[in-house]
One Martini backbone bead per residue (centre of mass of N, CA, C, O) as a GRO file, in nm:
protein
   87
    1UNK     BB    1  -2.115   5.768  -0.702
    2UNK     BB    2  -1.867   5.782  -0.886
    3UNK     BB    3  -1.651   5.719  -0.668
    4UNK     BB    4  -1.775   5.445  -0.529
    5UNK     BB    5  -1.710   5.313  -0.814
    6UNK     BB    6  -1.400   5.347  -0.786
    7UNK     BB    7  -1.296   5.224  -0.588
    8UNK     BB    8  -1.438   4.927  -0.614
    9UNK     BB    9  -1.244   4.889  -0.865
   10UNK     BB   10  -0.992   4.934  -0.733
   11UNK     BB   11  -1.040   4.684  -0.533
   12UNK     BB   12  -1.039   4.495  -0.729
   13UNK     BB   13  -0.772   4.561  -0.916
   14UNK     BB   14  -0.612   4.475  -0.637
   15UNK     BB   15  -0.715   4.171  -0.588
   16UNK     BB   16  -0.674   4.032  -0.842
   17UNK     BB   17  -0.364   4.083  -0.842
   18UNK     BB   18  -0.307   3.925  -0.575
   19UNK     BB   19  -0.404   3.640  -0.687
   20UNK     BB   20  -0.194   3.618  -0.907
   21UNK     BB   21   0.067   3.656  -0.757
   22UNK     BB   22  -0.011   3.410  -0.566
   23UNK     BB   23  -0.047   3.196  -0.852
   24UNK     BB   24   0.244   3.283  -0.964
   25UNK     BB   25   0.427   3.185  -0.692
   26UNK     BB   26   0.326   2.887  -0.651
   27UNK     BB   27   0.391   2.788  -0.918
   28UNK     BB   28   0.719   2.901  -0.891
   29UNK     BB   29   0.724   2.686  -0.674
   30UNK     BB   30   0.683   2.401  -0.797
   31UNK     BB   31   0.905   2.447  -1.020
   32UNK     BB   32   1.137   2.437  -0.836
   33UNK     BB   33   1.046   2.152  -0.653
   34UNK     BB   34   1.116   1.996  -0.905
   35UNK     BB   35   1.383   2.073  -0.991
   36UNK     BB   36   1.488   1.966  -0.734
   37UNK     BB   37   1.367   1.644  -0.753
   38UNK     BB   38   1.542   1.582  -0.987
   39UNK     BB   39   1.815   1.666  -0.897
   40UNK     BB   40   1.826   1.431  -0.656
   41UNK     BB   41   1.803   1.217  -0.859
   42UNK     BB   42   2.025   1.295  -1.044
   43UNK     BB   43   2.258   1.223  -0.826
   44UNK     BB   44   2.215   0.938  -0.727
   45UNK     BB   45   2.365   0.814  -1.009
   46UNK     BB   46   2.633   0.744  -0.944
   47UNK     BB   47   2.858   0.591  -1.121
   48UNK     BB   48   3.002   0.401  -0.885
   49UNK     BB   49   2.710   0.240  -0.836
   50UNK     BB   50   2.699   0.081  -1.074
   51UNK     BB   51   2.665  -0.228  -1.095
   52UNK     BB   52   2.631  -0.310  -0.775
   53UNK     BB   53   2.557  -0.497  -0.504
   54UNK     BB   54   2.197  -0.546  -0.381
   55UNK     BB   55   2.247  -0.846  -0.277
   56UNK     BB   56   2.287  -1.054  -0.006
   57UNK     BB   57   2.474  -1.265   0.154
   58UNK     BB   58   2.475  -1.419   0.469
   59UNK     BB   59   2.812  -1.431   0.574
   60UNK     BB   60   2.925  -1.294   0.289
   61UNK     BB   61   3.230  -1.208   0.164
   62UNK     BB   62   3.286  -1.045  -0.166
   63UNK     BB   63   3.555  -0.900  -0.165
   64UNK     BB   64   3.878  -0.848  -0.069
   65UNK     BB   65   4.123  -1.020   0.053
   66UNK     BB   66   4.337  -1.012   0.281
   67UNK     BB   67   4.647  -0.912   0.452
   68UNK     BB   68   4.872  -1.054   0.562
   69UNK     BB   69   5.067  -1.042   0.865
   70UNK     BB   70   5.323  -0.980   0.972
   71UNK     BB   71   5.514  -1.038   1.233
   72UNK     BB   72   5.551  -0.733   1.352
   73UNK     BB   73   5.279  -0.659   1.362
   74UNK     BB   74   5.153  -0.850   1.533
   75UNK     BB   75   5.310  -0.818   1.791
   76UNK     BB   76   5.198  -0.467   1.825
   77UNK     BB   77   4.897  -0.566   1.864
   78UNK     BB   78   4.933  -0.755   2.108
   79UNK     BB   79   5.061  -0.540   2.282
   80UNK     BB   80   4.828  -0.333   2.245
   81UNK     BB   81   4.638  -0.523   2.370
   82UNK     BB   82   4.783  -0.592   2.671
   83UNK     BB   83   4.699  -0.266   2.768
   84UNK     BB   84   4.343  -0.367   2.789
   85UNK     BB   85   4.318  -0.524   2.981
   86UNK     BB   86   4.208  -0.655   3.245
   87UNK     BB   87   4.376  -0.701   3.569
   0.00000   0.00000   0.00000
């Protein structure tokens, strides 16, 4: 009879074991993934995105002006542009 009841008590303080072990595991599982998605959300927030304009309006372009081209280029461009037709 005790060796049966010392197996029982083996067995079961090995299963507490692994339920700990996987609630341990899971635990540092959350804590990972969470620090994770704080870093990310803490990554989105670049210097150069702040204060950038986020409502649109359609047709509108507020950006900085073209330069204009000069002769030389726009004739280039023409030029490069009649090998492109259709024959």
């Amino acid at each position: 009879m005790r060796v049966c009841v010392v197996f029982v008590m083996e067995d079961q303080a090995l299963t507490a074991g692994h339920v700990d072990t996987t609630r341990r595991s899971a635990v540092r599982g959350a804590g990972l993934l969470a620090v994770g998605l704080l870093l990310a959300a803490l990554g989105a927030c670049r210097e150069e995105e702040q204060g950038r304009e986020l409502h649109f309006q359609k047709g509108t372009y507020k950006g900085q002006a073209d330069t204009p081209l000069g002769e030389e280029a726009a004739n280039n461009l023409r030029r490069r542009a009649s090998h492109q037709r259709a024959p």
